[in-house]
N, C-alpha and C positions, 0 to 999 in steps of 0.2 A: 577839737578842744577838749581837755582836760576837766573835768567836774569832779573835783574830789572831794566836796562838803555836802552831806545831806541836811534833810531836813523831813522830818514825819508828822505827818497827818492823824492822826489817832482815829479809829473808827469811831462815827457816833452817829443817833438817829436812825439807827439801821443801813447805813451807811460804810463802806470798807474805807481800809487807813488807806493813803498815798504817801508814797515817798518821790522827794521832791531835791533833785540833784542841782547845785549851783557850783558856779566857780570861784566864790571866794566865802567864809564861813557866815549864813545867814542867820543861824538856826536861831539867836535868840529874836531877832526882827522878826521873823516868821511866825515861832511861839507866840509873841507880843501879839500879831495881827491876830492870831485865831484864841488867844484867850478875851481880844479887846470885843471880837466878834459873839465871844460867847457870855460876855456877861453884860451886851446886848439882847441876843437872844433870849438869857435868865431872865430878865428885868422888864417889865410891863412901862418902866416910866423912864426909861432912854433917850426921846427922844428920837431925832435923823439918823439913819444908819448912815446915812455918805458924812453927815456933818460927823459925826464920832470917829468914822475912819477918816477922815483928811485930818483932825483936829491930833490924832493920837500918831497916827503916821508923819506928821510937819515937825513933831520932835528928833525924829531920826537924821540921820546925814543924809544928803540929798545919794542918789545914783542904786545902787544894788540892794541896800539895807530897805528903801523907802519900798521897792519894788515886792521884796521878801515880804513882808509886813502887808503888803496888799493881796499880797498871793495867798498867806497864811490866814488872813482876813474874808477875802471872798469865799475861798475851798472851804472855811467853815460853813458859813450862809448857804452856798452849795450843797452842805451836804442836808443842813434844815430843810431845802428847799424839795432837795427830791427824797428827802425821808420819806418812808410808806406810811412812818407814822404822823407826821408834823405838815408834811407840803404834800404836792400830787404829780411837782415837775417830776419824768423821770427821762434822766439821760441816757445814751450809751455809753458804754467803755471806752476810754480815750489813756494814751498815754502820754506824758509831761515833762518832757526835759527842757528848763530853763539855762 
């Protein structure tokens, strides 16, 4: 199958960028998921992290966009989580083709 729309990850938290290959164009759903994730993260008074992603993600078309937006959402939290400086999860290297 063909995947010709990307979609980047920006490095953050000590953490490297991911680029994130779909097959129809995600990129703004995806952005959406990891800026809604990071001003989560900024904000002491947030709130549910699942209640803020299901609530900002349930605006999108249901199918590829929703999915993009989850993805761009978690990989952020992901990368707080195994920061050296913020979290202590640490993963291995995995690659990602959706």
């Amino acid at each position: 199958m063909n995947k010709p729309f990307t979609s980047y990850l920006a490095s953050d938290d000590g953490q490297r960028s991911a680029v994130i290959k779909w097959s129809v164009d995600c990129e703004q759903a995806f952005d959406k998921g990891v800026a809604c994730a990071q001003t989560w993260l900024s904000n002491n008074d947030t709130g549910w992290l699942w209640a803020n992603m299901i609530i900002e993600r349930d605006i999108l078309p249901a199918g590829v966009q929703r999915r993009a937006f989850e993805v761009g959402f978690l990989s952020r939290v992901h990368q707080r989580l195994c920061s050296p400086f913020d979290g202590n999860h640490q993963v291995r290297r995995t690659s990602l083709l959706l």
